[in-house]
N, C-alpha and C positions, 0 to 999 in steps of 0.2 A: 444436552450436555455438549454435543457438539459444535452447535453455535456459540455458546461461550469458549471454548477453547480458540475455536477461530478468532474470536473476537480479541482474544486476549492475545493472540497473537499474530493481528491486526497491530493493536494499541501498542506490544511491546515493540515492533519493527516501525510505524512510524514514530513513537517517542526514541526509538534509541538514541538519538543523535540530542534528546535532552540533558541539562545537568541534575546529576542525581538530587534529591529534594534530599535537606539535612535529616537525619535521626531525628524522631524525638527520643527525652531522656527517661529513658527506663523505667518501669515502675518501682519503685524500691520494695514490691510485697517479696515477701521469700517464694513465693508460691513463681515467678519467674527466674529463679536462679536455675532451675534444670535447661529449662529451656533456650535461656542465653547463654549456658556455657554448650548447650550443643549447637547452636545458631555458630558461638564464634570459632569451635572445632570443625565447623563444616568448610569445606575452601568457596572462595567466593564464587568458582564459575556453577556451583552446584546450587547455590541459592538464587542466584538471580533468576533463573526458569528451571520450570519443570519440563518445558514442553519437547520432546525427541525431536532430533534434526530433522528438516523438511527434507523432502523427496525431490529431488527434479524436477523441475516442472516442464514438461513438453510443451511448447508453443500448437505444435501441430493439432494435439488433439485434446488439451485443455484451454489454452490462450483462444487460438483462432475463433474456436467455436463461442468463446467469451464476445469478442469483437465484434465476429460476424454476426453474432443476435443481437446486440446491442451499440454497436458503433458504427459499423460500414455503412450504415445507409448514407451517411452526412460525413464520414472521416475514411473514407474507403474507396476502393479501385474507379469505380464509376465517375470521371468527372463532371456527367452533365449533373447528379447528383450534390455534386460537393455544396455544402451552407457553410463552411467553410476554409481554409488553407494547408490546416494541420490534417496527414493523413496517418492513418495505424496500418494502412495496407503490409507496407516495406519500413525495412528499419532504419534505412537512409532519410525517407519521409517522418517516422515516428522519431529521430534523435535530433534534426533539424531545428535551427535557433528558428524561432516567431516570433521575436522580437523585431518590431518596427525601427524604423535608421530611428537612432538618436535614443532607444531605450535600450536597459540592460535585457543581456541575455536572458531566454527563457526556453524552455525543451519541455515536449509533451514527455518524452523520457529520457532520462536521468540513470544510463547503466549501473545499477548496484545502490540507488539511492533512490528508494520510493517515494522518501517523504519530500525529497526537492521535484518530484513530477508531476506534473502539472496533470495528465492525467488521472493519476487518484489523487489528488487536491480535488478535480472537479466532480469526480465521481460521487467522494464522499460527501460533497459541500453542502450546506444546509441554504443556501442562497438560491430561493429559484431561479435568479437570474447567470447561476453561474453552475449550477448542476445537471452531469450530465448522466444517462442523457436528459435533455430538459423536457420537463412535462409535457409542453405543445407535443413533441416527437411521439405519443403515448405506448412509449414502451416501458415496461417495467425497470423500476431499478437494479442495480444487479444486488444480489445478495451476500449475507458476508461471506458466504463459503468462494465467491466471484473473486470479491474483492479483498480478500484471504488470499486468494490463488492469482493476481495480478501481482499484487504486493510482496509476493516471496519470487513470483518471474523478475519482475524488474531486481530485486535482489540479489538474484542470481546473476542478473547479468543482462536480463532479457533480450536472451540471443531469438532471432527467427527462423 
């Protein structure tokens, strides 16, 4: 049960920035008349989620520990390490354009906007060639309750 809530509030944080999909129209049985005149009684911020406001997310002892298993090795402090330029160490390195002269901007994060970071774009990616971390590295993907709890840091704000 708790994976699907994550999950669902995964999908509702990176779709938000979608246009809502039209209505379909109504069934006309009578058997939906209770229920759409309580749908239209309810105020809309009550129906779009169920889900209770997210909690803080502390960098220190939920984030880091995220990173440090599954990213530092190749995106972290050690430079004889690095595979390659974007780092997660500091947040000066993590908000940093990597964008090459001549193309547009691009940021591993994205303060308050998960779904334009390039980080969980790669995280979640179904491209082996563009999912991180990538299979050669053999470490586990991270899981949703992970990447649940990145995607509501960067939402926040993803202070370090």
């Amino acid at each position: 049960m708790k994976k699907i809530g994550l999950a669902v509030l995964f999908c509702t944080l990176i779709f938000a920035s979608c246009k809502k999909a039209p209505e379909q129209a109504p069934n006309p049985s009578p058997k939906n008349e209770p229920a759409k005149a309580a749908a239209s009684a309810a105020p809309a911020s009550q129906t779009v989620a169920a889900a209770p406001a997210a909690e803080k997310i502390s960098f220190s002892s939920q984030v880091r520990p995220i990173l440090s298993n599954s990213c530092f090795a190749c995106h972290g402090p050690d430079a004889q390490n690095q595979s390659s330029p974007f780092r997660l160490d500091t947040e000066e390195h993590a908000r940093a354009n990597l964008a090459k002269a001549g193309e547009p901007p691009r940021y591993g994060i994205v303060s308050g906007k998960p779904e334009q970071s390039l980080l969980l774009q790669r995280i979640v990616s179904h491209d082996a060639n563009a999912v991180m971390p990538p299979p050669t590295s053999k470490k586990t993907p991270l899981t949703e309750e992970q990447v649940a709890t990145l995607t509501e840091w960067i939402r926040q704000g993803a202070k370090y």
